[in-house]
C-alpha positions as CSV (number, residue, x, y, z in Angstrom):
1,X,0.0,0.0,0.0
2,X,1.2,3.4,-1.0
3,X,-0.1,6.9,0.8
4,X,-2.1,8.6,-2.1
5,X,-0.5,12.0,-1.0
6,X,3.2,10.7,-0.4
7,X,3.5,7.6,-2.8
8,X,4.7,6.0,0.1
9,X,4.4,3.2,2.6
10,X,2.3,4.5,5.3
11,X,3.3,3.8,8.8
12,X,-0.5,4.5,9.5
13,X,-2.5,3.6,7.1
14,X,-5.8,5.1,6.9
15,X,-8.2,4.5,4.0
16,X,-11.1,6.8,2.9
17,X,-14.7,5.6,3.4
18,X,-16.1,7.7,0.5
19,X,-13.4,7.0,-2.3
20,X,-11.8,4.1,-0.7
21,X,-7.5,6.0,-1.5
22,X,-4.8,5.1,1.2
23,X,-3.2,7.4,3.0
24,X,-0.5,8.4,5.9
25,X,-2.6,9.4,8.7
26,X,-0.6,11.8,9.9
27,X,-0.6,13.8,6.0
28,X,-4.7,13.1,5.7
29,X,-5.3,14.5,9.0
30,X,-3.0,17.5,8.2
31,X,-4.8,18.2,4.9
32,X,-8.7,17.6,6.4
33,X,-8.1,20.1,8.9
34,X,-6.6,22.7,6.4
35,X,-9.2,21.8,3.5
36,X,-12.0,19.8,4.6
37,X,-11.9,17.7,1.4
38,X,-10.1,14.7,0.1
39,X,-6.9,15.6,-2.2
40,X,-7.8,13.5,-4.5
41,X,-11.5,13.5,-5.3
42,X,-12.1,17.0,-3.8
43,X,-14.9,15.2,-1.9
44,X,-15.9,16.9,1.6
45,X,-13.9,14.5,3.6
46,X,-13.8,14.5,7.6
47,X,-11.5,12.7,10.0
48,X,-14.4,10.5,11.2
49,X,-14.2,9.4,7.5
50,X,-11.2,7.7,7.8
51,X,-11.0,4.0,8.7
52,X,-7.4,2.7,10.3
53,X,-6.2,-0.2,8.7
54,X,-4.7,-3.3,10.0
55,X,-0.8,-3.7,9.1
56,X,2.0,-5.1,10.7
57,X,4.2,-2.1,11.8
58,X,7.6,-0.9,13.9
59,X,7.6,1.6,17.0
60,X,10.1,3.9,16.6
61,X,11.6,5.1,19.8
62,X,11.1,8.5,20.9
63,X,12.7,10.9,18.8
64,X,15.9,12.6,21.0
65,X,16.8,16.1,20.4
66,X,18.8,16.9,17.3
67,X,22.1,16.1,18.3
68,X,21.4,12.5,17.1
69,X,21.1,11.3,13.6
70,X,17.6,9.6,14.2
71,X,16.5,12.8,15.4
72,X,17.7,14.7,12.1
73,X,16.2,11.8,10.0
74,X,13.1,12.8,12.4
75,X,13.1,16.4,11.1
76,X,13.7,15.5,7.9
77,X,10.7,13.3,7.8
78,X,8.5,16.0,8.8
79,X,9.7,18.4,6.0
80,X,9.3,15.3,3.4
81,X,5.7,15.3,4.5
82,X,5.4,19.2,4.4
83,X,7.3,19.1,1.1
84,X,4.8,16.3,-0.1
85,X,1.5,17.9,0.8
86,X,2.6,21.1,-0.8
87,X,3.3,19.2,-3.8
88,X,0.1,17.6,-4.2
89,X,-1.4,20.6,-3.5
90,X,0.0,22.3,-6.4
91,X,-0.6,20.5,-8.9
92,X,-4.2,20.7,-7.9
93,X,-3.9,24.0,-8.5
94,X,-2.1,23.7,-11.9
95,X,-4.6,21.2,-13.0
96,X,-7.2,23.8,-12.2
97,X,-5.5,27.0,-13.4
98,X,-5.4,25.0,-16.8
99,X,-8.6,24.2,-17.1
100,X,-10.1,27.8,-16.4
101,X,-6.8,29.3,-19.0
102,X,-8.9,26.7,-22.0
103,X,-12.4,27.9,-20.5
104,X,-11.0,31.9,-21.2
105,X,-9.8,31.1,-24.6
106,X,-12.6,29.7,-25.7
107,X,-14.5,32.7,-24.1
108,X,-12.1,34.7,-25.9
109,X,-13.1,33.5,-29.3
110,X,-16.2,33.2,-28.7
111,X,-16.4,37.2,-28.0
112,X,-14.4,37.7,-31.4
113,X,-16.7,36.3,-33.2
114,X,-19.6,37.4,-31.9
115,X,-17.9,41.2,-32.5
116,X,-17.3,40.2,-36.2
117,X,-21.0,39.4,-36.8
118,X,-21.9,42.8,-35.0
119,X,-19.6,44.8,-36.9
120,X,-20.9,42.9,-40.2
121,X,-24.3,43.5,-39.2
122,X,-24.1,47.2,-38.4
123,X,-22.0,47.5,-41.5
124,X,-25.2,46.0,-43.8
125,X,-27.8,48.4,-41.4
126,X,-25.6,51.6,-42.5
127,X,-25.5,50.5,-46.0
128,X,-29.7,49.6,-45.9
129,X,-29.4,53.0,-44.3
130,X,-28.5,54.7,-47.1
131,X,-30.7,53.6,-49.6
132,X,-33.7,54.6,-47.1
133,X,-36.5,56.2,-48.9
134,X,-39.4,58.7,-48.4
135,X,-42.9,58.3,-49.2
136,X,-41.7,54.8,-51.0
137,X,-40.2,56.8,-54.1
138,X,-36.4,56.6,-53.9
139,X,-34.4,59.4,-54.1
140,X,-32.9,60.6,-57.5
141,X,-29.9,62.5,-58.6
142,X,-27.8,61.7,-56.0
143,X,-30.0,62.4,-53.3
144,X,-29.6,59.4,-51.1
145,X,-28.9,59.9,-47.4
146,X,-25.6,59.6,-46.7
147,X,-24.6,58.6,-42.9
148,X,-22.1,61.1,-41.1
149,X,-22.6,63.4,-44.5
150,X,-20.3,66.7,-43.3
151,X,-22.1,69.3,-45.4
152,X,-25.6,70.5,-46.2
153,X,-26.6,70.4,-50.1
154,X,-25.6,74.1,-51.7
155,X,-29.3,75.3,-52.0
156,X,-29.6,75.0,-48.1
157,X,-26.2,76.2,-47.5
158,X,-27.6,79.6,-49.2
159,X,-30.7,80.1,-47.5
160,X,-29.0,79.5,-43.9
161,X,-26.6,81.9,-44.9
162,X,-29.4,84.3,-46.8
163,X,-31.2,83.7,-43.2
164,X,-28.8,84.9,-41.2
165,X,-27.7,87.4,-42.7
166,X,-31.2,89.0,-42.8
167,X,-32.4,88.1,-39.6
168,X,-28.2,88.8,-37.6
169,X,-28.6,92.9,-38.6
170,X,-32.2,93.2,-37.8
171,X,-32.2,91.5,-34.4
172,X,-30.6,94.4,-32.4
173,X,-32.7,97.0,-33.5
174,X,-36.2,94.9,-33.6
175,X,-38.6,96.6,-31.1
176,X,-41.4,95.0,-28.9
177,X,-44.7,94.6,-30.9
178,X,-47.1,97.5,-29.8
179,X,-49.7,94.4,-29.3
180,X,-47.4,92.6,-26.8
181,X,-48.6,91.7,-23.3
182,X,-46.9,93.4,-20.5
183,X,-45.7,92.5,-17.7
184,X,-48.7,93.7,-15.8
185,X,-50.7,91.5,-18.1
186,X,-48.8,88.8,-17.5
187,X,-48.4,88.8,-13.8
188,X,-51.9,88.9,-13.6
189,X,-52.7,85.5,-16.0
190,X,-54.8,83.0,-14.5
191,X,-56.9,80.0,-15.7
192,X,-59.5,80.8,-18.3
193,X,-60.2,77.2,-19.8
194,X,-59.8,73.8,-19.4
195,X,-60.0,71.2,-21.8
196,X,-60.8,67.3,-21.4
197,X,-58.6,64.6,-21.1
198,X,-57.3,64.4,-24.8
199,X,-54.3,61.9,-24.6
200,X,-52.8,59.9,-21.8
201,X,-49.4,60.2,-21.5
202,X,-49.4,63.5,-23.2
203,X,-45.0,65.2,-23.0
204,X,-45.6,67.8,-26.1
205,X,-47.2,70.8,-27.4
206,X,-46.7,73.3,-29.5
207,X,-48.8,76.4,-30.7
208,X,-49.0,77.8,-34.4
209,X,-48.5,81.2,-35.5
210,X,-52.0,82.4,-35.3
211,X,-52.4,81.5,-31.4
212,X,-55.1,79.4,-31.8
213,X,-54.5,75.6,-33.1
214,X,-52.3,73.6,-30.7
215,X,-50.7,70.2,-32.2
216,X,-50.2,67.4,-29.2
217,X,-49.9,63.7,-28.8
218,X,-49.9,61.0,-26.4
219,X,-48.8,57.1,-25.6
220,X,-52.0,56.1,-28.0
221,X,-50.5,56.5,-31.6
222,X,-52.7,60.0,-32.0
223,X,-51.9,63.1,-32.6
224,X,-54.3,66.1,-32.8
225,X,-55.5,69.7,-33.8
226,X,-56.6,71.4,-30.5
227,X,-58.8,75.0,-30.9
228,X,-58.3,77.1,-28.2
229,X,-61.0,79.5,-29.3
230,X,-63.1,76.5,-29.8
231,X,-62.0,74.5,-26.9
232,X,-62.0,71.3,-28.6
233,X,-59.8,69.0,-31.0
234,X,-60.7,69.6,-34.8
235,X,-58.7,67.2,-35.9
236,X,-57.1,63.6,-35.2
237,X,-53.7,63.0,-37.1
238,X,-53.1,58.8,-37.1
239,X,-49.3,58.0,-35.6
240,X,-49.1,54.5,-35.2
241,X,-46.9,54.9,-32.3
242,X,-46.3,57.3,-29.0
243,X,-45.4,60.8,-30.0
244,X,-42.6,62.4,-28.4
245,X,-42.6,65.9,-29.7
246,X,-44.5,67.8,-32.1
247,X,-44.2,71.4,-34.1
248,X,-45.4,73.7,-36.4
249,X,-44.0,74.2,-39.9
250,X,-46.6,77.0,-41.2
251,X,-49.6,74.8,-42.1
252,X,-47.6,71.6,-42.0
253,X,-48.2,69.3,-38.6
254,X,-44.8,67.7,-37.9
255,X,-44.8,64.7,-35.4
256,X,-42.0,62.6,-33.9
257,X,-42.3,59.0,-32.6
258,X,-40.7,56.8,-30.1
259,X,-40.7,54.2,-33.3
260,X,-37.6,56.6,-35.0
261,X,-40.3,57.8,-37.5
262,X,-40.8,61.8,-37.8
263,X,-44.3,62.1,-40.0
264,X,-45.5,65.7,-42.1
265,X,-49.1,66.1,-42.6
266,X,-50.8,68.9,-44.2
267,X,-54.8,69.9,-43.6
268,X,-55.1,66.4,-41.6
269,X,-53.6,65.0,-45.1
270,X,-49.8,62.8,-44.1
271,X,-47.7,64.0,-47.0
272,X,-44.4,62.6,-45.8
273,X,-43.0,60.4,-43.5
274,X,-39.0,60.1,-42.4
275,X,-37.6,56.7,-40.9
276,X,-33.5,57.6,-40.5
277,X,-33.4,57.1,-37.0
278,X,-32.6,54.0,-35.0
279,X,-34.3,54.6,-32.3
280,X,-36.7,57.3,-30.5
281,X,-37.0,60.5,-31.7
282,X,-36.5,62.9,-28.7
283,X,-37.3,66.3,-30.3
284,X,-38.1,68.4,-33.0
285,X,-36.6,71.7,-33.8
286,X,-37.6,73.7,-36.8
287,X,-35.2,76.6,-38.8
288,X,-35.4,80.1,-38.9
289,X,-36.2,79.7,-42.5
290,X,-38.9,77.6,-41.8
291,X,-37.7,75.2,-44.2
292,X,-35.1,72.8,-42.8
293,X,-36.5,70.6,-39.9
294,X,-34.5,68.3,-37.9
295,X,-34.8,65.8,-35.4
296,X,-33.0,64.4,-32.5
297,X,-33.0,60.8,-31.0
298,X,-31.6,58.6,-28.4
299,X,-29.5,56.7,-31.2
300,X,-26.9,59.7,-30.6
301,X,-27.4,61.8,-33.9
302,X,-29.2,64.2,-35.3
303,X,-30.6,64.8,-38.9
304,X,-31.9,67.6,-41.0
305,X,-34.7,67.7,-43.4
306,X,-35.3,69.7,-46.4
307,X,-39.1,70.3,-46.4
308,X,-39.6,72.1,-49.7
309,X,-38.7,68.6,-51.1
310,X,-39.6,66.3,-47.9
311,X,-35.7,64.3,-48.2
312,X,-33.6,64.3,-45.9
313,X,-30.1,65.8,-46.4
314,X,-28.0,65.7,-42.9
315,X,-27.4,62.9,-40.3
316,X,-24.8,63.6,-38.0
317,X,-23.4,60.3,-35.3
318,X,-22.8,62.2,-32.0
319,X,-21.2,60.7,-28.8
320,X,-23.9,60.8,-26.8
321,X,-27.9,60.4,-26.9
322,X,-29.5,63.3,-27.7
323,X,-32.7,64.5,-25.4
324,X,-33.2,68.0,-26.9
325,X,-32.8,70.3,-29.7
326,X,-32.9,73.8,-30.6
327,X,-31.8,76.7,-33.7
328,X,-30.2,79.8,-33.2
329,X,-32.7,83.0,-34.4
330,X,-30.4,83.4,-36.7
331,X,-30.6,79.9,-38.2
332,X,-26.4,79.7,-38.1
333,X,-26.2,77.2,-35.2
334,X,-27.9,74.0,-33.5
335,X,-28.1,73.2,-30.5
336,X,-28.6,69.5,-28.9
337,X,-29.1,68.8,-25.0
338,X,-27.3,65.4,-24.6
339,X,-27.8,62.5,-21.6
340,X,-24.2,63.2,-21.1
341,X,-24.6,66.7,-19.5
342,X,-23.7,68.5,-22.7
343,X,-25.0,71.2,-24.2
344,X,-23.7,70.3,-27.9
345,X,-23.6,73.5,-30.6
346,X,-23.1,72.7,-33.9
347,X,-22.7,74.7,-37.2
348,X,-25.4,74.4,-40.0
349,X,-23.5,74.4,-42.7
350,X,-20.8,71.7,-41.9
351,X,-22.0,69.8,-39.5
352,X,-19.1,70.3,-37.4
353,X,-19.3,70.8,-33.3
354,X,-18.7,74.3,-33.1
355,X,-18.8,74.4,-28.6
356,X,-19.9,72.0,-26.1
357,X,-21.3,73.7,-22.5
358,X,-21.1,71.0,-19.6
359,X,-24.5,71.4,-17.4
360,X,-24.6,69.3,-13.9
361,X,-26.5,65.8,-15.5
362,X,-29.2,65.3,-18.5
363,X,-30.0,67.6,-20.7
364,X,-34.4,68.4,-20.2
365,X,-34.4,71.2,-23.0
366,X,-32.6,73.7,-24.3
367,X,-34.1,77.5,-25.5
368,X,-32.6,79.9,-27.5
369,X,-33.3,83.9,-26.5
370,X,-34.6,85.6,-29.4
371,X,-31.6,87.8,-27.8
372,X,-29.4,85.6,-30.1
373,X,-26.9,85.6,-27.0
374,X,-28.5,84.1,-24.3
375,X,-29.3,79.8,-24.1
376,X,-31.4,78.9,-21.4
377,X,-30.7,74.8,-19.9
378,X,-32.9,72.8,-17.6
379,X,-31.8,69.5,-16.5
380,X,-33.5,66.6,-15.7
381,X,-35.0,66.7,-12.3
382,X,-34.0,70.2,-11.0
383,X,-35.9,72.4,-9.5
384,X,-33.6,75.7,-11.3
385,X,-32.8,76.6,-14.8
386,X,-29.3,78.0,-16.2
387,X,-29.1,80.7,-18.9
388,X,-25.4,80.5,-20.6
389,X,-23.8,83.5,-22.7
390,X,-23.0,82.1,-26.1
391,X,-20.3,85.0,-26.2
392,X,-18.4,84.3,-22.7
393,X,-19.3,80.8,-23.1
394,X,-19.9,80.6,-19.5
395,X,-23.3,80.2,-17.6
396,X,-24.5,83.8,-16.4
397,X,-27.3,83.1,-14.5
398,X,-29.7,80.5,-12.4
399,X,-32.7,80.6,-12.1
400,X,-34.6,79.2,-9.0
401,X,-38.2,78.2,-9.9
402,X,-39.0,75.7,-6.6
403,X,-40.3,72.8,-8.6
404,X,-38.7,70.4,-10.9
405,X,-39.0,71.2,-14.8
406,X,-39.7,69.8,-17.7
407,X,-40.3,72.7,-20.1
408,X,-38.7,76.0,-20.9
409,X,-40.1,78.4,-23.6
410,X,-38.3,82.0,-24.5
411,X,-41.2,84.3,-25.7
412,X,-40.4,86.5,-29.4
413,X,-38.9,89.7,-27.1
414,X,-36.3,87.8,-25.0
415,X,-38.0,89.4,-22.0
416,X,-40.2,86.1,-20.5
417,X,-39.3,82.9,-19.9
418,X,-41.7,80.1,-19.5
419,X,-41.5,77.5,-17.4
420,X,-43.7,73.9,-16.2
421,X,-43.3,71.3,-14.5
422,X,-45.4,69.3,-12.1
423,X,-46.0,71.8,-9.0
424,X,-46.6,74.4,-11.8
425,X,-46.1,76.8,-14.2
426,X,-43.5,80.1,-13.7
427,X,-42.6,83.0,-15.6
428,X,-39.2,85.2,-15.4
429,X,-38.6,88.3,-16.4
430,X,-35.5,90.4,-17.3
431,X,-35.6,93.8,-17.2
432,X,-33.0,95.5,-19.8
433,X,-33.4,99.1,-18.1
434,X,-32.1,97.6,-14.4
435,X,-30.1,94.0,-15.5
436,X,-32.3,92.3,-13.4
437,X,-34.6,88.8,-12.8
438,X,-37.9,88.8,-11.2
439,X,-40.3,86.4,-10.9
440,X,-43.6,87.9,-13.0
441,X,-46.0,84.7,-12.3
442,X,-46.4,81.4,-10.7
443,X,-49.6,79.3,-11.3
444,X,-50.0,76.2,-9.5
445,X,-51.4,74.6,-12.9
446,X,-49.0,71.3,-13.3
447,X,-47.7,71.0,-16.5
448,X,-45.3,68.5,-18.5
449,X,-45.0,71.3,-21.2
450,X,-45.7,75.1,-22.1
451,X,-45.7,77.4,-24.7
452,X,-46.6,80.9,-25.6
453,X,-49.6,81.9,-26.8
454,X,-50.3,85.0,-30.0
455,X,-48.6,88.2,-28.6
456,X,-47.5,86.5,-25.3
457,X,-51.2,87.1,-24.3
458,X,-51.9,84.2,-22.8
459,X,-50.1,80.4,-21.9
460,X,-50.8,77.3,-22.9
461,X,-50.0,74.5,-21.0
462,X,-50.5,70.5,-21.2
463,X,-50.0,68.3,-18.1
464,X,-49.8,64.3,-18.3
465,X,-52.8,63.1,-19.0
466,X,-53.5,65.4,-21.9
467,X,-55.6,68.6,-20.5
468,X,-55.0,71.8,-21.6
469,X,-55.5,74.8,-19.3
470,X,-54.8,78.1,-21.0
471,X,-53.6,81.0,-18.7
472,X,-54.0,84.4,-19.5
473,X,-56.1,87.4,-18.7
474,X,-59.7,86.9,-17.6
């Protein structure tokens, strides 16, 4: 009989009831109490598990001290044993370390080819992405949407520059519209109407130029005409899937989905429909010009639209998912509110990133001043707003409102701005005369969006489960 641990004859023998391997007691009992397992079948093993065996054996004396040689060969006995369990013990662990190196390799490859599938995959989606087409005609003349395309078309590059050019040396010198609510008007708005329930899980509205037809959407698929004069929807707009955000293009409805789609429809008539994202649509945002829309979404780009001919011409890859989106008056710049913190601004005609702002966390929306200098920033969840100088590049300003927000809305003079969220709706006003912010109304009317009424004479606000209440004077 040899020990399973040493290899050799034990002086003890002791044999294992569960796997039946010889052993030195001495060595067994050393390794149980240390591991708790037997070192060869990694079984649990305990000492009560271990039956002595019968053999024929020689009582060494007692072992002097070291000044003898049967002492020494004592010693050197024990460090055999020592030397042997460590042994044994190692190769365990070499055996194992093997086995989990073959298990990683494989891993290894597994993970490369799974990558090279990905890769080939989003390879063919960009390619299928490119060849997308509007209203089922495909695009002509080299009009097919290019991915990460750096430059508008030279038709658009001349109206953003025709745009801003008009609209950069008229801006100073613009003066308030004699019809425009003051701030005694304002401070004195209050409820005047209420709608019903239109659409559960209502997040956008947005009034046209006349003041009195306001496009919203819910969860449903629906989107639809509201009349404020008439206080009632005059018109249902079929989606297909939750609308996210919605504007005016003159007459034309725009729409944006959660499905990536961004849908045109014209006196209740869908006249073109857009399918370049890859995911959500966030928000809409429409030019100066009124004739280049574009659209943000969580599949971190942006694109730009050409509405005279409903194709689109731009999509940009950004770094980040994009929650918001805004143009400069002067049609020169876009802006994009990013789940990264950033405010992005990008030029119009190239594409390129032209400045990046870092708020405190995700970007809720983003407002131009009709100013032209001024940005103002809510974040997700906070109770205060931050307006940035676009010329220092620094913020200027916060403002306190004491309720989260979820919408902020310049009016046309740069002197109001709107704000909702669910304890309510706020209005601040600068004055240009002292430099100075004042609070000029707060309404307890919650609110998951606002916008500005004809003239700034009255508000228009759309809480969660799709009521209207407009605010102005009674």
């Amino acid at each position: 009989m040899l020990c399973a641990i040493s290899g050799e004859a034990p002086q003890v023998p002791v044999a294992s009831a569960k796997s039946g391997n010889v052993f030195e007691k001495r060595l067994i009992e050393a390794y149980i109490s240390e591991h708790g397992k037997d070192p060869v079948t990694n079984e649990d093993l305990m000492t009560d598990d271990l039956v002595e065996l019968k053999s024929s054996r020689t009582v060494r004396p007692r072992p002097p001290t070291l000044t003898s040689i049967p002492s020494l060969l004592s010693v050197f006995q024990n460090e055999w044993d020592a030397l042997a369990l460590e042994t044994h013990t190692l190769r365990q662990h070499l055996t194992q370390t093997r086995q989990e190196l073959s298990r990683a390799l494989y891993e290894h490859d597994a993970a490369v080819r799974v990558i090279t599938r990905l890769s080939r995959e989003r390879d063919e989606a960009r390619e299928a992405l490119s060849r997308i087409t509007v209203n089922g005609a495909p695009a002509s003349n080299g009009d097919n949407m290019q991915i990460d395309v750096q430059e508008l078309p030279g038709h658009l590059v001349a109206k953003v520059e025709a745009t801003q050019e008009k609209l950069s040396k008229t801006r100073r010198k613009r003066a308030v519209p004699e019809d425009w609510a003051t701030l005694d008007v304002i401070s004195n708005f209050t409820p005047t109407q209420t709608s019903r329930s239109l659409y559960t899980g209502a997040r956008t509205v947005s009034v046209d130029a006349s003041g009195d037809l306001a496009l919203l959407g819910g969860s449903d698929g629906i989107a639809g005409v509201f009349s404020i004069s008439q206080n009632k929807l005059v018109q249902e707009l079929p989606i297909g899937s939750p609308v996210t955000d919605t504007l005016w293009a003159g007459s034309k409805a725009i729409v944006g989905t959660s499905s990536g789609i961004v849908k045109a429809f014209e006196n209740g008539v869908e006249v073109s429909s857009f399918s370049g994202h890859a995911g959500a649509v966030t928000a809409l945002a429409l030019h100066p010009s009124g004739d280049i829309l574009a659209s943000v979404g969580v599949d971190k780009s942006y694109i730009f639209y050409d509405l005279t001919s409903f194709v689109q011409v731009l999509q940009i890859s950004t770094d980040s998912a994009l929650n918001t989106a805004q143009f400069h008056p002067d049609g020169h710049l876009f802006a994009a509110g990013g789940a990264d913190g950033q405010i992005k601004l990008y030029e119009m005609k190239t594409g390129a990133n032209a400045a990046n702002f870092d708020a405190t966390g995700p970007l809720e929306a983003v407002e131009f001043s009709e100013n032209g200098i001024w940005l103002a920033a809510a974040v997700k969840g906070s109770t205060s707003v931050s307006v940035w100088d676009l010329r220092k590049a620094s913020q200027i300003k916060v403002l306190e409102t004491g309720g989260q927000v979820t919408s902020v809305r310049w009016d046309y003079t740069g002197q109001y701005l709107a704000t909702a969220g669910p304890t309510g709706v706020a209005v601040q006003q600068y004055s240009k005369s002292s430099k100075e912010w004042s609070e000029a109304l707060r309404s307890a009317v919650p609110a998951v969006v606002v916008d500005w009424g004809s003239s700034a004479r009255n508000l228009v606000a759309l809480d969660g489960e799709g009521v209207i209440t407009v605010l102005g004077s009674a």
